[in-house]
C-alpha positions as CSV (number, residue, x, y, z in Angstrom):
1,X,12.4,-4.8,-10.7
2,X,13.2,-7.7,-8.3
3,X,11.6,-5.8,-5.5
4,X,8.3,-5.8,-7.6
5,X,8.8,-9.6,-8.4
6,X,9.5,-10.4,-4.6
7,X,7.0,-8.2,-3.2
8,X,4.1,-8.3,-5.7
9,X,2.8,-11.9,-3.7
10,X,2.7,-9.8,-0.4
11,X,1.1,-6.4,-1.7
12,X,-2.6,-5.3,-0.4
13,X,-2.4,-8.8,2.0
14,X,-4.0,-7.2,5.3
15,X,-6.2,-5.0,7.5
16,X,-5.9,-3.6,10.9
17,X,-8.8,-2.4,12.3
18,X,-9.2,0.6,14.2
19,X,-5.7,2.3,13.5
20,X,-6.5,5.2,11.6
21,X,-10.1,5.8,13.2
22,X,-11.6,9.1,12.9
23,X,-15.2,11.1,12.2
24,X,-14.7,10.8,8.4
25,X,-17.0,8.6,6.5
26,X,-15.8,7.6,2.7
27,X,-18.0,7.0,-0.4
28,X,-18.3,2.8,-0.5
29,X,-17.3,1.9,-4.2
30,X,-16.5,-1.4,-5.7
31,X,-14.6,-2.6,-8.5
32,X,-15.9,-5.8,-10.8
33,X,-13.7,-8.8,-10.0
34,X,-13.1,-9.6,-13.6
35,X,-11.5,-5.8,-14.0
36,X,-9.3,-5.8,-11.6
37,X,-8.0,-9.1,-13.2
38,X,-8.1,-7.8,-16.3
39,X,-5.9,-4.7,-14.9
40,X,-3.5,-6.9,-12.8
41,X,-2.7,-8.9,-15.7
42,X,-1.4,-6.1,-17.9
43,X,0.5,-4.9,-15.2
44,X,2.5,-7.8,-14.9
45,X,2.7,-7.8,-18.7
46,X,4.1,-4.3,-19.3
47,X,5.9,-3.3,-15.8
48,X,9.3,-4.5,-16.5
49,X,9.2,-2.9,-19.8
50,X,7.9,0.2,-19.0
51,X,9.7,0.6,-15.8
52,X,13.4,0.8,-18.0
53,X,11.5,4.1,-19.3
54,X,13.3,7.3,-19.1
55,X,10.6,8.6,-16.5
56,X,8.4,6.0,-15.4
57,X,8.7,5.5,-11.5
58,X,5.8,3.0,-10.7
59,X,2.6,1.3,-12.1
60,X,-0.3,0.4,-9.7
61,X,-4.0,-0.6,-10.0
62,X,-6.4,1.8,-9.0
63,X,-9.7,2.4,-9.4
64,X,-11.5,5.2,-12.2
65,X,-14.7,7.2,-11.6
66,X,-16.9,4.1,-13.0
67,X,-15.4,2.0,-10.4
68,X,-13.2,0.5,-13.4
69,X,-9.9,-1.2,-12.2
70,X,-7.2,0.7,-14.2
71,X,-3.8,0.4,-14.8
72,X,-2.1,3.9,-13.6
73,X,1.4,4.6,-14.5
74,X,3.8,6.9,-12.6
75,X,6.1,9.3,-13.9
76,X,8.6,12.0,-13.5
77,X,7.1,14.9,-14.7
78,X,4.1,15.4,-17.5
79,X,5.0,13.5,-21.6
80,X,8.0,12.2,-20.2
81,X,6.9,8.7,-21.8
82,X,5.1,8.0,-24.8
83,X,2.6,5.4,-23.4
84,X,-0.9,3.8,-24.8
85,X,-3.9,5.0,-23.8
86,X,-5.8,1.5,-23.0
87,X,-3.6,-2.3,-23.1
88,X,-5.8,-5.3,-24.0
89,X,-9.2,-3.4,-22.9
90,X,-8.1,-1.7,-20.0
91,X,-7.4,1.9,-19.6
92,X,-4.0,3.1,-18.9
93,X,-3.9,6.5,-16.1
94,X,-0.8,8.4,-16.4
95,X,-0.1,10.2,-13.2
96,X,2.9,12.6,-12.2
97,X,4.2,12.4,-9.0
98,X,8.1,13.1,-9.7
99,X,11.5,10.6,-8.7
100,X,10.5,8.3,-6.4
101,X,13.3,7.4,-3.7
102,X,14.2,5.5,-0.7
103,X,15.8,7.2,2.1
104,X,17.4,5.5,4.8
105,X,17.5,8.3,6.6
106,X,14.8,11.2,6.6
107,X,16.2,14.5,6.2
108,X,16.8,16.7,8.8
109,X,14.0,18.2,10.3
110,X,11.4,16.4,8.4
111,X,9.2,13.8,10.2
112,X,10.7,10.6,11.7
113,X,8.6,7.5,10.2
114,X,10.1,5.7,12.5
115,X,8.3,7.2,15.3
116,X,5.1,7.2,16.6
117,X,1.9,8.6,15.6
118,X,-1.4,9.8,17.4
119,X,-4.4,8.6,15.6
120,X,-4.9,9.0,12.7
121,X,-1.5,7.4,12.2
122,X,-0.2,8.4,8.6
123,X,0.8,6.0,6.2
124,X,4.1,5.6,5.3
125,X,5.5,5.2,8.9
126,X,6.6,2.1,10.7
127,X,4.2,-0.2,12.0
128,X,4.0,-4.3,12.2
129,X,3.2,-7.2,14.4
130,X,4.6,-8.1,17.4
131,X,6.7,-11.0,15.9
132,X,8.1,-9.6,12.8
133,X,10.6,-6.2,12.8
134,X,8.3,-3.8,11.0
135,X,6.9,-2.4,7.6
136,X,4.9,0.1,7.1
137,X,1.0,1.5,6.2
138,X,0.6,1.4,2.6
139,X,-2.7,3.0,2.5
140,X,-6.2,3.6,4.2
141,X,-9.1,1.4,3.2
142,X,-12.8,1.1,4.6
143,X,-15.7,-1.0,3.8
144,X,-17.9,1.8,4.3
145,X,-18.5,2.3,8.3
146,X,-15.0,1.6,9.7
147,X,-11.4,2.8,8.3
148,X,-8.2,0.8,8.3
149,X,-5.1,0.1,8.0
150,X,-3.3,-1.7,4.6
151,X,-0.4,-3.5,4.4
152,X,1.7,-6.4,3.6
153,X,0.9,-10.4,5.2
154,X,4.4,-10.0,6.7
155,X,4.0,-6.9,8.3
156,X,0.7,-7.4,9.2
157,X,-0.3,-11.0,9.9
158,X,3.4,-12.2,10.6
159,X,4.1,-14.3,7.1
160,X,0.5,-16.8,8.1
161,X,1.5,-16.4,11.5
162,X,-0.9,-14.2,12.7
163,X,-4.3,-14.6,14.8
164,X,-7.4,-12.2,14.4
165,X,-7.3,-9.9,17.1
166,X,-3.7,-10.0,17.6
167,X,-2.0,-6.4,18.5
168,X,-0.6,-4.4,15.6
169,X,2.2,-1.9,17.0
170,X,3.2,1.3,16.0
171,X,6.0,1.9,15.7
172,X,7.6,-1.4,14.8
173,X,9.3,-3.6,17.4
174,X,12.7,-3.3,15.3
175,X,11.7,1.0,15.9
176,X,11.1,0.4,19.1
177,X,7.4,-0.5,19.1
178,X,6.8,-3.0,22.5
179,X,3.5,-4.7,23.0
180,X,1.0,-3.6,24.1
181,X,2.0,-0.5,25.3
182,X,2.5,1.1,21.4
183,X,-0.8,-1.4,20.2
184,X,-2.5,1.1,17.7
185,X,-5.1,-1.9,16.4
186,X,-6.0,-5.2,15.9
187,X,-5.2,-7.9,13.1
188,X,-8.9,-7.4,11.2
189,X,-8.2,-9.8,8.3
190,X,-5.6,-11.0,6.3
191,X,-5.1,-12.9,2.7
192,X,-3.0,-16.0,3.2
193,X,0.1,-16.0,1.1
């Protein structure tokens, strides 16, 4: 729970354009500000509780087929937790996607995310700025013509640091990224924190 009270400030901070380009276009959709409040404000109500569950790995905010922010909940395996169905107006998406762990190793002969990638780079794998160690690709985002990279203000835009059109390397310079050779995109945009 203090990672999610540390981090939460950073999350969904910055774009990198051009790193996971590729032929696929994606369906533009947008969600109403004031849902997307509305979902992030029960999140931060009911994560710590829910989280000591027996079962519950994660809550997020997505996004349902209305383009309605929505709080989704993750868990173990299917009625593991007895959870509402909407909190204060906003719908509540239970999701299975079993334990949730860190490794600090992968496990033998799996993929190194500490390696690098051809394009489309996957999330999940080490990437950063030149100036900070490294993070990684939380997920793909477009604004309907172009794809990129998500991630966190310090991975990203170097805690503020961080100029438009500055290289983002992958891997990261602490997994042996160097700039510009391993330069898999540019800063796009990021949210000051």
């Amino acid at each position: 729970m203090r990672w999610l009270r540390r981090t939460r400030v950073g999350l969904v901070l910055a774009l990198v354009v051009d790193l996971l380009t590729y032929g696929g276009r994606y369906r533009e959709t947008h969600v109403s500000s004031s849902s997307l409040a509305a979902a992030l404000a029960v999140q931060a109500q009911v994560t710590e509780e829910w989280m000591a569950l027996r079962g519950v790995v994660g809550t997020a905010v997505g996004m349902d087929g209305r383009g309605e922010a929505v709080l989704k909940v993750y868990l173990t395996a299917p009625g593991v937790a007895l959870l509402p169905a909407r909190v204060a107006g906003v719908d509540v998406s239970l999701e299975v996607t079993g334990p949730i762990v860190a490794l600090d190793e992968p496990p033998a002969g799996s993929v190194d995310p500490k390696g690098g990638f051809p394009r489309p780079v996957p999330i999940g794998v080490s990437t950063g700025h030149p100036n900070v160690t490294a993070g990684t690709i939380g997920a793909r985002v477009t604004d309907g013509n172009r794809v990129y990279a998500l991630s966190n203000n310090h991975v990203y835009a170097a805690n503020n640091q961080g100029r438009t059109g500055d290289n983002i390397l992958q891997p990261g310079v602490v997994d042996g990224g160097r700039d510009p050779e391993d330069a898999v995109g540019t800063l796009y945009a990021y949210e000051p924190i």
